[in-house]
Each structure stands twice: as structure tokens, then as C-alpha cells.
C-alpha positions as CSV (number, residue, x, y, z in Angstrom):
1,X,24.2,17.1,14.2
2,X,24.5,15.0,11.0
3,X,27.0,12.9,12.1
4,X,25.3,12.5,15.5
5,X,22.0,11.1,13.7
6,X,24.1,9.1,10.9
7,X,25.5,7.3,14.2
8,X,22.2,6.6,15.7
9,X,21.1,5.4,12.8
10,X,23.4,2.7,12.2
11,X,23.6,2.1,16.0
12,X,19.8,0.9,15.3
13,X,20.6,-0.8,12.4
14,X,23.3,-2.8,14.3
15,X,21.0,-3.1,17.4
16,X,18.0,-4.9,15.2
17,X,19.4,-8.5,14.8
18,X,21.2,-8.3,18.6
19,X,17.8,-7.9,19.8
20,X,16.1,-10.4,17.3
21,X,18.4,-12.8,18.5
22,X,17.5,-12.2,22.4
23,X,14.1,-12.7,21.5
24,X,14.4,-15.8,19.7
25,X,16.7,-17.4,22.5
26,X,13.8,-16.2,24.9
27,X,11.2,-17.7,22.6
28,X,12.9,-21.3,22.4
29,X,13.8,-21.7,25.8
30,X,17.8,-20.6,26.0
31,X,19.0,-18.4,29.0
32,X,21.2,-16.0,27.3
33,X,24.2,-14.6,29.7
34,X,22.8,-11.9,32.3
35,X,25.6,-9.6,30.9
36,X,24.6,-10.1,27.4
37,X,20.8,-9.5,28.2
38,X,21.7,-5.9,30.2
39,X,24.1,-4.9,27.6
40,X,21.8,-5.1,25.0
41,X,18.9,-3.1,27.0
42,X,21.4,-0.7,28.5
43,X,22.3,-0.1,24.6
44,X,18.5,0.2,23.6
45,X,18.0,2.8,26.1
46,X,21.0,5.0,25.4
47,X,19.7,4.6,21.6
48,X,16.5,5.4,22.3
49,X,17.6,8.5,24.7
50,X,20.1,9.9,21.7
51,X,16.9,9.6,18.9
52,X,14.5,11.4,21.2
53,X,16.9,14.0,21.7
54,X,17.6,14.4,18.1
55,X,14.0,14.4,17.5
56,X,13.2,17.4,20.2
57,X,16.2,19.3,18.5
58,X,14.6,18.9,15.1
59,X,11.4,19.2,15.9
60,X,12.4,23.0,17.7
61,X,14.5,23.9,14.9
62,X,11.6,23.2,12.3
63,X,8.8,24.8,14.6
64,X,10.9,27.9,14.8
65,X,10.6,28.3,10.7
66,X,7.1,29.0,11.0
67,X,5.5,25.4,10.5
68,X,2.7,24.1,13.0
69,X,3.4,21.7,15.4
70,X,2.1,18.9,13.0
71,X,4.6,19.9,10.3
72,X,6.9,20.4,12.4
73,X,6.8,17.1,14.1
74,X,6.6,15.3,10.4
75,X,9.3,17.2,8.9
76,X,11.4,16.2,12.5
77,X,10.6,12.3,12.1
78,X,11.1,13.2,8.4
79,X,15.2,14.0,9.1
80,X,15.9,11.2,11.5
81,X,13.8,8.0,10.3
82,X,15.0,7.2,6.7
83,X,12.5,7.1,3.8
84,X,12.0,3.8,3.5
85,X,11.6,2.9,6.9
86,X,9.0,5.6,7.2
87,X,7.3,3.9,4.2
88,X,6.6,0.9,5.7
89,X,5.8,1.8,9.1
90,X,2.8,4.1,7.6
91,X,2.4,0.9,5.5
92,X,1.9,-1.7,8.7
93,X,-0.5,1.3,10.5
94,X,-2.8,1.4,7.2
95,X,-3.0,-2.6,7.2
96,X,-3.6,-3.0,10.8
97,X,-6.4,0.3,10.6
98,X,-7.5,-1.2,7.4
99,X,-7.7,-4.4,9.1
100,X,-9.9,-3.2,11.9
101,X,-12.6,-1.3,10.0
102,X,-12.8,-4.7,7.6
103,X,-13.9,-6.2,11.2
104,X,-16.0,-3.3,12.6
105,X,-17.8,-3.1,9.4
106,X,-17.5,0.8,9.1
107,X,-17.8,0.7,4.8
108,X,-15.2,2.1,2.6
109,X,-12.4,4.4,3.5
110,X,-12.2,7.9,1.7
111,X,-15.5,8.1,0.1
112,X,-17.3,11.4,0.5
113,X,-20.3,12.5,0.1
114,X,-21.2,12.0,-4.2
115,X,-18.5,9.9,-4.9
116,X,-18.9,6.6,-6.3
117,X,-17.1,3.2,-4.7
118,X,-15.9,0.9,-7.4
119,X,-14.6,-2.5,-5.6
120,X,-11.9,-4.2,-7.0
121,X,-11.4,-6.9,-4.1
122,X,-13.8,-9.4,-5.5
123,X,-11.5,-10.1,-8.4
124,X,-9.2,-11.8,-5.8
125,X,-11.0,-13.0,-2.9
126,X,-10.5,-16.7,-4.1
127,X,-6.9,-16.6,-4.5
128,X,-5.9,-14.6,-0.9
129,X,-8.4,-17.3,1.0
130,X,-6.7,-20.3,-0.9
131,X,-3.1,-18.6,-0.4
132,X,-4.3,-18.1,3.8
133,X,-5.3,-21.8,3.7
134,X,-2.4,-23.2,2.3
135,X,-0.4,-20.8,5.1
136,X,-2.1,-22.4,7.7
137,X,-1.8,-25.9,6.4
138,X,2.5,-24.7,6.1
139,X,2.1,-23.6,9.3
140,X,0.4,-26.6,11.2
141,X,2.8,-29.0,9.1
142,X,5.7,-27.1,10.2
143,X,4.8,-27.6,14.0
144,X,5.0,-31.3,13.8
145,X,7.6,-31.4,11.8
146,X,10.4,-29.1,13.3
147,X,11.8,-30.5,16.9
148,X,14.2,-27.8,17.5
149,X,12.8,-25.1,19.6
150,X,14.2,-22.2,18.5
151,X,13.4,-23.0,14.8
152,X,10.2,-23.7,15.7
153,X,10.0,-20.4,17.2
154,X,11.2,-18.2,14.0
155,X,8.9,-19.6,11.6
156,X,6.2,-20.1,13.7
157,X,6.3,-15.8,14.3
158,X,7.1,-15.6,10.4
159,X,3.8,-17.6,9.7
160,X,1.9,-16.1,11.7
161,X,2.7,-12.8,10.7
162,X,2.2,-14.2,6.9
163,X,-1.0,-15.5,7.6
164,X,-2.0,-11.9,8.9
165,X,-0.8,-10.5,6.1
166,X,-2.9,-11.7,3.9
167,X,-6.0,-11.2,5.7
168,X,-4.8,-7.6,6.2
169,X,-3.9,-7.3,2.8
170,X,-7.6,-8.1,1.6
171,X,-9.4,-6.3,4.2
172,X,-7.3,-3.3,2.6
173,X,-8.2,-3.8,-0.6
174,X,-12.0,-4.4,0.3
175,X,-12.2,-1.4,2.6
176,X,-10.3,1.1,0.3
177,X,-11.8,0.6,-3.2
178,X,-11.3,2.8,-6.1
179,X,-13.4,6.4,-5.7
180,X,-15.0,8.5,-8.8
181,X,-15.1,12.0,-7.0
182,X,-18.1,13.8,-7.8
183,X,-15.9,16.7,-9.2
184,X,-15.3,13.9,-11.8
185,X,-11.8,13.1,-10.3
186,X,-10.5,9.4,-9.8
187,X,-8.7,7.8,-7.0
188,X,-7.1,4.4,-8.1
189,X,-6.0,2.5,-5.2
190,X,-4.6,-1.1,-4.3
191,X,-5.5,-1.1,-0.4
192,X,-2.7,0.0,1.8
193,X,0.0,-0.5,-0.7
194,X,-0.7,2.4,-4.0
195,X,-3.1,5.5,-3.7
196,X,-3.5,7.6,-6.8
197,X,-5.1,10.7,-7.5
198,X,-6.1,11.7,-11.2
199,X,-8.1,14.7,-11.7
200,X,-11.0,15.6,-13.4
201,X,-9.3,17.7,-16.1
202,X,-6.4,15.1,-16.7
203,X,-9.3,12.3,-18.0
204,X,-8.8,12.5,-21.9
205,X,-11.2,9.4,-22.2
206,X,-12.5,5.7,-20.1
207,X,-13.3,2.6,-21.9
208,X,-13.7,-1.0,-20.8
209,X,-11.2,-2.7,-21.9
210,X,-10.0,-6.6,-20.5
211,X,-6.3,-7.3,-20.7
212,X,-4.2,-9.6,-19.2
213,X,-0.9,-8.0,-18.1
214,X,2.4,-9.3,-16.8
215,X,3.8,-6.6,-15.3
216,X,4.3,-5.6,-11.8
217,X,1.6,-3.6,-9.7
218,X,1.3,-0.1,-10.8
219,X,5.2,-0.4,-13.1
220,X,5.4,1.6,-16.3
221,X,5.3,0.3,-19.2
222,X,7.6,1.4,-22.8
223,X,4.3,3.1,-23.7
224,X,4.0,4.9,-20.5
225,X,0.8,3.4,-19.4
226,X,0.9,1.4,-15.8
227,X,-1.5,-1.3,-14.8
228,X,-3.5,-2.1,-12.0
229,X,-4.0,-5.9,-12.1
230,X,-6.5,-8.1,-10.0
231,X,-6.2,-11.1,-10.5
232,X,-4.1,-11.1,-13.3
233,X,-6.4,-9.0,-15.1
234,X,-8.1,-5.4,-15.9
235,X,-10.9,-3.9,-17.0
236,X,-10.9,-0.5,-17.8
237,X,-8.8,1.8,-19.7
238,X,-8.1,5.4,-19.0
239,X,-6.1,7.6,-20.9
240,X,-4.7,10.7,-19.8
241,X,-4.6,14.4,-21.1
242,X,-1.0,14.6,-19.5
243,X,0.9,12.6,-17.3
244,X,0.1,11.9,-13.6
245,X,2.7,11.2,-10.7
246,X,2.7,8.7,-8.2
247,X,4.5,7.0,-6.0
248,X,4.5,3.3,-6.2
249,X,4.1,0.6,-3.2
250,X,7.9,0.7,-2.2
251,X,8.1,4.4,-2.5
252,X,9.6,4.6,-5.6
253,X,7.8,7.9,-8.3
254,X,6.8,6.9,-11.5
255,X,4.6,9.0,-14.0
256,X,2.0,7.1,-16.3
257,X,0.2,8.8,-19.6
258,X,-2.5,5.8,-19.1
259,X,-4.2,3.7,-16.0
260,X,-5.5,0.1,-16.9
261,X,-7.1,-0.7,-13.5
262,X,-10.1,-4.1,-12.6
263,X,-13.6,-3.1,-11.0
264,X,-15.9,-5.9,-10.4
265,X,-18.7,-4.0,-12.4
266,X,-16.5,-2.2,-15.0
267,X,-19.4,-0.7,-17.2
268,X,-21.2,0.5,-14.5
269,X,-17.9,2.0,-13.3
270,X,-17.0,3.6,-17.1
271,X,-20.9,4.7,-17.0
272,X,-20.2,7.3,-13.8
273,X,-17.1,7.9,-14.3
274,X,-18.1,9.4,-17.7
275,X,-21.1,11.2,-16.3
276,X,-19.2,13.3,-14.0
277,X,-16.5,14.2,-16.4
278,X,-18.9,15.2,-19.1
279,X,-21.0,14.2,-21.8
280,X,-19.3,11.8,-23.5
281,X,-20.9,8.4,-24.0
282,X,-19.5,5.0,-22.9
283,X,-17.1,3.1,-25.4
284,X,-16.3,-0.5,-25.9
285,X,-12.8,-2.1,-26.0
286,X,-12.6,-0.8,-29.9
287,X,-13.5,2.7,-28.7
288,X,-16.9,2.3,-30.4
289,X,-20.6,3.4,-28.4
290,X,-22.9,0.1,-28.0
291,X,-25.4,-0.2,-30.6
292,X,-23.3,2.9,-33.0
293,X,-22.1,2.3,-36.1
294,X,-18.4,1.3,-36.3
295,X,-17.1,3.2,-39.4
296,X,-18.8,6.4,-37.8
297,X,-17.8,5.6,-34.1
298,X,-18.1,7.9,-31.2
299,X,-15.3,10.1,-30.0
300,X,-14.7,8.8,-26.4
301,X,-13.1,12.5,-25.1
């Protein structure tokens, strides 16, 4: 059985670019042979025959441990569709639902009843419109400037694509904001790409607190703390009472001690994130309560 499904496997993997390239002569015009054109469906089928099979087998074998049909179906697509591959399939479905509900207008995605929305997407609406406008502009010049069909074909798809993208991207980030739970919890988030759940009891203390960092979205720093930048900046500090685990936007698990995230309106942000984790009062960017004294200070946790 595992050699069967490492075969199909790289049987797909082989397929891809034979299929990409009977596209793309399609797309610009060139008549492939009629043998190459039915011995590349003929394969596609047989593939696609051999994965459902595999998938049935699995799917059984798993149902007959005990686990539902949904679990059993998961933990089934689970053995046969690598990890990564899974990732960014779930990726494309949350960007195109993501994409939808940004058009229908249906307000922010995960919010319950008591929680609090803090938007983030403000921070970088300027930059994703400018980077879509200068996408269209490549994409426009390139279709004046290319004469060769099938060229013109590839990276008028790749544009495309690009310029959906970023649209996507935003709607994402606009419809999926960060989330104070009422049980005091948080949920940091970069739209489809990074999802994080901190609960109530692992908040040691919040703060605003405006840095500029460097580093990749959501990476770990030497000090253990991972940032959340918009627009090259954030906001608000959160330190931990013990680490929390993730998994970043290419699936790969880190575990931060601290969050440094944006929100458009970070003290009012701080301000209900402290009033559903307790008593505490809000703290500057020295740790210190607005209007306190300094040397006395306020302990933030």
C-alpha cells in the first residue's frame, strides 16, 4: 500500500508540468500531436482512478478504528495528499471564501457573540492597492509588449492570478481581524495565512507598544517573542505566562513566549483585552498607567 501511494504520488508530480505544457500550447495557439494530447488524458485518468482507490481503501481502514466519517475522510486525504500540499489547498479555499464574504459584505469571520474585532487591515490598505495598481500597469505593459503567443499566454495567467492575489489577500485580512474572546482569550490572525489561539490564562500582561520589526511574519525571534507586522509596524505587546504553539503560514510549528501584533486602534484594543482578563489597568510602552507616577508604576499582570 505504501509503495502503491508513493507511486501515485510522484506519477502526479510528473503529470503537473506535462499537463501545464498542454495547456499553455492550447492557450497560444499550437496543436499539440493527437497522440501526445490522449496520452496525457489517458494518464490523468488512470492517476486519478489509482488516488480514488487509495483514498476509498483509507478512508475504510480509518472508519473501521472507530472515527466518524468526517475523521475518517480527513485522516484518509491526510495519508495520500502530502502536508504541504494540503496546506496550501486549505490556503487557496480560505482566500477565495475570504474573498467572497469581503464582496457579500457578511462582517468578520469567527467572531462570537462578546468578543471584540480588532482590525488590523487598515494598516496596509495603501500599500496592497498601490502593489494591485502597479500589477495591472505590469500586466497591460506586458500585453503590448510580448508578440509571442505562448509567452503572452503564461504571464498573462501568472498576472492575473497575481493581481487576485492581492485583492484576496486583503479581503482576508479585512474579513478575519484579530478576536478578544469574552472568556478573555485572544486569537491573532493574518487573514488566511496565520491563526493563533492564546488563552485567557496564558496572558501574563498587554501593553501598547510601537516597534518597527524586520523579521518575517509570525518568525521567532532569539528572545522567543514573534511579531505580527502591518505595515512594517506593531502596536501592542503581549507577554505570555508560558509559551504558545503555532503553526506558521507555510506550515512550519514554532512556539513564541511573546506576540507583538498592529490594531488600527491599539489602546482601545489593550483597554478590552485587559477587561476581560482581569483587573489590571492599561500600561504605556514603559509599562507605566497614564497619569501614575513612574517610580511607583503599576504592575501590568
Amino acid at each position: 500500500m505504501k509503495a502503491l501511494r508513493r507511486a501515485v504520488r510522484w506519477s502526479f508530480a510528473a503529470l503537473v508540468p506535462g499537463e501545464l505544457a498542454l495547456v499553455l500550447c492550447l492557450a497560444g495557439g499550437v496543436r499539440p500531436p493527437p497522440a501526445a494530447r490522449t496520452a496525457v488524458e489517458l494518464a490523468a485518468l488512470a492517476l486519478m482512478a489509482a488516488a480514488t482507490v487509495l483514498l476509498c481503501l483509507d478512508y475504510l481502514r480509518h472508519h473501521r478504528t472507530g472515527l466518524d466519517r468526517r475523521g475518517a475522510f480527513l485522516s484518509a486525504v491526510a495519508d495520500s495528499v502530502p502536508a504541504p500540499v494540503r496546506k496550501l489547498t486549505a490556503h487557496e479555499i480560505s482566500l477565495s471564501t475570504s474573498f467572497v464574504r469581503w464582496v457579500a459584505r457578511r462582517g468578520p469571520h469567527g467572531v462570537g457573540d462578546g468578543d471584540v474585532p480588532v482590525p488590523y487591515a487598515p494598516g496596509q490598505t495603501s500599500f496592497m492597492y498601490g502593489f494591485l495598481f502597479v500589477s495591472i500597469v505590469e500586466t497591460v505593459a506586458l500585453a503590448f509588449l510580448i508578440p509571442w503567443p505562448l509567452v503572452h499566454a503564461v504571464t498573462l495567467v501568472l498576472d492575473v492570478w497575481g493581481c487576485y492575489f492581492v485583492i484576496a489577500l486583503h479581503a482576508s485580512c479585512v474579513v478575519r481581524p484579530h478576536v478578544i474572546g469574552a472568556d478573555g482569550s485572544l486569537r491573532l490572525r493574518y487573514g488566511a495565512l496565520l491563526d493563533i489561539h492564546i488563552p485567557a490564562d496564558r496572558v501574563a500582561s498587554v501593553r501598547l507598544d510601537r516597534k518597527f520589526p524586520t523579521s518575517r511574519l509570525a518568525a521567532v525571534d532569539e528572545n522567543g517573542v514573534a511579531d505580527l507586522a502591518v505595515g512594517g509596524q506593531t502596536t501592542i505587546t503581549v507577554e505570555l505566562t508560558e509559551p504558545v504553539r503555532y503553526i506558521r503560514a507555510l506550515g512550519k510549528p514554532a512556539e513564541a513566549h511573546a506576540f507583538r501584533f498592529y490594531a488600527e486602534d491599539a489602546t482601545s484594543a489593550v483597554t478590552a483585552l485587559r477587561a476581560a482578563t482581569g483587573p489590571p489597568a492599561l500600561t504605556d510602552q514603559g509599562g507605566n498607567t497614564p497619569g501614575s507616577d513612574p517610580a511607583g508604576g503599576v504592575p501590568s499582570r
